[in-house]
N, C-alpha and C positions, 0 to 999 in steps of 0.2 A: 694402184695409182700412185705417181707421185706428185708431190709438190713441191712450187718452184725450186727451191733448192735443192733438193733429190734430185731432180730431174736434171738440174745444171750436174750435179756432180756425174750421174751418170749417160749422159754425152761427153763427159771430158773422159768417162772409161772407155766408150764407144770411140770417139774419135783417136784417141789415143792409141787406142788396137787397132784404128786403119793405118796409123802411122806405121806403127811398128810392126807390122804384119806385110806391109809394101803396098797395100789400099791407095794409099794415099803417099806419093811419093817427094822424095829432098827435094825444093824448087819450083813444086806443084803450087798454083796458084789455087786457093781457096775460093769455091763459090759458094757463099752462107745462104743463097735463095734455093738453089740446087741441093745443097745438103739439108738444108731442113725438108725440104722435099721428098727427099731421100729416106730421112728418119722422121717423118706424118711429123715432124711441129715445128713450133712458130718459131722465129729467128731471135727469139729473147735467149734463150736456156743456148742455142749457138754462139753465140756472139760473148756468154759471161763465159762457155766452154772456153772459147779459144782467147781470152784474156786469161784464163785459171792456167792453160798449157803453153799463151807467150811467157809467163813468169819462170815456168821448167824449162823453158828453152828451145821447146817441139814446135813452136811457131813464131812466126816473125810480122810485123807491122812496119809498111815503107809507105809514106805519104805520099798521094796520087799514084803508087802501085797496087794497094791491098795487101793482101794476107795471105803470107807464103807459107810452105814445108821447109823450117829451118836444114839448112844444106851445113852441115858439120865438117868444117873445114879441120886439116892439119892440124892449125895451131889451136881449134877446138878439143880435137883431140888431142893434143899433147897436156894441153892444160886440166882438161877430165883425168885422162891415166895419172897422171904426174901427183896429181893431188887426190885422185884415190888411193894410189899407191903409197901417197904420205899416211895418210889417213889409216887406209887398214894396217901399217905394218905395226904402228903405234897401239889400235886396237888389239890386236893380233898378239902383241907382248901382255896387255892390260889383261887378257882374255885368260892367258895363261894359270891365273890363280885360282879361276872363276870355270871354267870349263870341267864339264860334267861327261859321265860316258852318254847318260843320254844326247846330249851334244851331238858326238863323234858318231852315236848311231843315226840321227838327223840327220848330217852329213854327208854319210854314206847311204842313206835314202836317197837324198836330194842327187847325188849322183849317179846313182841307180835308176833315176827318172831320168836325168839329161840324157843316159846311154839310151835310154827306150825312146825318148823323144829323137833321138838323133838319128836312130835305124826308120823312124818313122818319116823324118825328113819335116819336122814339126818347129819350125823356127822359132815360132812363137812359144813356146813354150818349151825350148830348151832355153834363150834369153828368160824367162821364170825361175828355171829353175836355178841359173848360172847367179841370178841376182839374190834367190832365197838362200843362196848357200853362203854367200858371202855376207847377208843379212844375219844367219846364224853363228857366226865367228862375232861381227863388229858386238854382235848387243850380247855375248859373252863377256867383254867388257865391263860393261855394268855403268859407263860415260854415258850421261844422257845428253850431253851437247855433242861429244865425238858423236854417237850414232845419228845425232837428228842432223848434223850435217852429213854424215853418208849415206843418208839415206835421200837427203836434195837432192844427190848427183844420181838416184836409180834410174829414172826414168833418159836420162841422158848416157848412161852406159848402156842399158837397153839397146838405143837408137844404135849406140857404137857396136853393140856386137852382134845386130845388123851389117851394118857395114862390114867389120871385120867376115864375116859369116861368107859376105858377097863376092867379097874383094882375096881373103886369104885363108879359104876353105879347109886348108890342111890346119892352120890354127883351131877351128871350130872342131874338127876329127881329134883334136889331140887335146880336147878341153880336159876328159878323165883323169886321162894321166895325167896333166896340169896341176888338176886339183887335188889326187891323191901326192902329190908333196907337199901341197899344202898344210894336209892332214896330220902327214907324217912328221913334218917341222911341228907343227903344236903339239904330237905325240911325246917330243923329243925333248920337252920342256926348257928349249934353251931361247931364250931372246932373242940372243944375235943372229939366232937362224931362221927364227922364226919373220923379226922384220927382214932379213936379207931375201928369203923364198918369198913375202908377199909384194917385196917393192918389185921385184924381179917379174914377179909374175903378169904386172901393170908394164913394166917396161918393158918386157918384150912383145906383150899383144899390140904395145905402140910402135914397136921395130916392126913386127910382121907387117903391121898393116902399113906402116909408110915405105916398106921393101916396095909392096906389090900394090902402090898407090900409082 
């Protein structure tokens, strides 16, 4: 059983996986009589849901429209990459002193999951695992304000590598190798390379996808 607030939290988990799983699609108008309908309860624990996922940005409120599927425009996405890409390459140097092998063999788990999710054609959970990888690089850092703001922006990169996933498919095929440079810059203990391969790595999934936008 839970109670009220359990229960909000976990319809913001539920609707949130319709989001990003395609359930519930960019633009879709929200019906909260329908949805609670959907998941047997009352439209209270709905309603604080999708106030908890407008503040992330997966939903949107328009007076006399209602309650839409935030639709991640261009200059959304440029401002997400742009500013993760600030984000982790700063990380990413900070992490350098701090970085453990166990670390490096997380890493290389996590990406040993995205390949198997990805032969499996599991979108939803190769966006986990893409998100957990770069989760274990920032909080190698040891910044507790750098990580709790990259971690705001998770659930809004999710949504994006979605999109990317839909839109420039051969980006999504080529995430492994992506990310073993990643790896291998941190291996290589040098800063300059290391910010340079992670800003690059935000700016190009933001090239590919406005290529093929």
């Amino acid at each position: 059983m839970f109670d009220n607030q359990n229960l909000s939290d976990h319809v913001v988990t539920l609707i949130r996986k319709m989001i990003l799983n395609g359930t519930l699609k960019p633009g879709e108008r929200i019906n909260q009589a329908q949805l609670a309908e959907k998941l047997q309860i009352s439209r209270g624990p709905i309603r604080e849901a999708l106030r908890l996922l407008q503040n992330e940005g997966l939903i949107k409120y328009e007076l006399n429209k209602g309650t839409y599927i935030t639709t991640l425009s261009n200059e959304d996405a440029y401002e997400i990459y742009t500013l993760r890409g600030l984000l982790e390459g700063k990380a990413a140097q900070l992490a350098l002193k701090n970085i453990q092998a166990q670390d490096f063999e997380r890493l290389q788990e996590l990406m040993e999951g995205f390949e198997k999710s990805f032969i499996e054609n599991d979108l939803e959970s190769q966006a986990q695992y893409d998100i957990l990888f770069h989760q274990t690089v920032v909080r190698a850092s040891k910044h507790n304000r750098l990580i709790h703001m990259h971690q705001q922006l998770d659930t809004q990169v999710g949504a994006m590598f979605f999109t990317v996933a839909s839109i420039a498919p051969v980006r999504a095929k080529n995430v492994v190798e992506n990310h073993q440079r990643l790896i291998d810059a941190l291996k290589s203990g040098n800063e300059e390379n290391v910010q340079k391969e992670f800003s690059e790595h935000y700016n190009n999934a933001l090239l590919d996808l406005l290529k093929n936008n």
